[in-house]
C-alpha positions in Angstrom: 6.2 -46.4 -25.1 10.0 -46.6 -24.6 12.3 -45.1 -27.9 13.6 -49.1 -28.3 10.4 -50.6 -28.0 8.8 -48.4 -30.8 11.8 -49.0 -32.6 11.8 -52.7 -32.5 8.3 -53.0 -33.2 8.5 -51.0 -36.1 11.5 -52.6 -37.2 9.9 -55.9 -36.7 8.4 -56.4 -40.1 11.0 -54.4 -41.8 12.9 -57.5 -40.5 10.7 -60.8 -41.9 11.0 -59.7 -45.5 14.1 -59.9 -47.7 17.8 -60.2 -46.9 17.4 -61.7 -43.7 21.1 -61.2 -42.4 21.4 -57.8 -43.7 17.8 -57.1 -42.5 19.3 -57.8 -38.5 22.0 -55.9 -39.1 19.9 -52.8 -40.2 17.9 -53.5 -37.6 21.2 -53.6 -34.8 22.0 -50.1 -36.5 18.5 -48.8 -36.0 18.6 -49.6 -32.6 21.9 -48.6 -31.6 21.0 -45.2 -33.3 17.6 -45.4 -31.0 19.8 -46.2 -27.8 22.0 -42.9 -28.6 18.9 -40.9 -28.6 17.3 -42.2 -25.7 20.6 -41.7 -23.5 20.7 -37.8 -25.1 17.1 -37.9 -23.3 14.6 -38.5 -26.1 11.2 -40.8 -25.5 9.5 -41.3 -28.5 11.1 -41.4 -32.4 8.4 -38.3 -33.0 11.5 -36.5 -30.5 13.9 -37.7 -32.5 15.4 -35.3 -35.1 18.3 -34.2 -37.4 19.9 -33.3 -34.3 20.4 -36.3 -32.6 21.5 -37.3 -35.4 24.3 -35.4 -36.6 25.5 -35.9 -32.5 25.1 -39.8 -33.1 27.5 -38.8 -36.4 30.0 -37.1 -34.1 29.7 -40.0 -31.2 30.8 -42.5 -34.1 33.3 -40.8 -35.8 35.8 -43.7 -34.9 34.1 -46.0 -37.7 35.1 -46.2 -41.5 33.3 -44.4 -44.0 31.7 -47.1 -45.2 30.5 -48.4 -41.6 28.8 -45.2 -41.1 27.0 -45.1 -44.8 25.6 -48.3 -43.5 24.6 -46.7 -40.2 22.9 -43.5 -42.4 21.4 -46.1 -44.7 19.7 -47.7 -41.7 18.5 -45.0 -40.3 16.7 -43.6 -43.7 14.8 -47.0 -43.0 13.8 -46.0 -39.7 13.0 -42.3 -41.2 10.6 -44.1 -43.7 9.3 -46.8 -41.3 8.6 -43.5 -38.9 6.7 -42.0 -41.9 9.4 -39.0 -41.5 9.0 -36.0 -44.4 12.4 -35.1 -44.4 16.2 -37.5 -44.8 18.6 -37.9 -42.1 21.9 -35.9 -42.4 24.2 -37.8 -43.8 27.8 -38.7 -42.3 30.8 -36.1 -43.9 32.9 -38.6 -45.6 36.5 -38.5 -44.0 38.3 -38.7 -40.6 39.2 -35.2 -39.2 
């Protein structure tokens, strides 16, 4: 299975329940995190790491800080929807 597709289906559910318009948007940061990794070559989210995403952190450091706490706070979705032990690396607060 493509990285997007087993994104979207496990954001799927995520989706239906709750804050339905800040539910999508989640979901659009999820999958634009997804899209990063799988042009940096990753297939599957079990490939997907702290790495790529501390590289996804440096490929958007053109967005606020509090764009990119949104972006983290996506992704720890995606970490717990993945059943992944550990929490992503967050953003460093401040443009360089």
């Amino acid at each position: 299975m493509k990285l997007l597709e087993e994104v979207e289906n496990l954001s799927r559910g995520y989706v239906r329940k709750g804050g339905k318009d800040n539910r999508r948007q989640q979901r659009a940061r999820m999958l634009a995190l997804a899209a990063f990794c799988a042009a940096e070559g990753a297939h599957s989210l079990a490939q997907v790491g702290a790495g790529h995403v501390i590289r996804y952190w440096r490929a958007t450091r053109h967005l606020s800080d509090a764009t990119r706490y949104n972006h983290w706070r996506a992704i720890c979705v995606l970490w717990s929807l993945a059943n992944k032990s550990a929490e992503p690396p967050k953003p460093h607060a401040g443009k360089p």
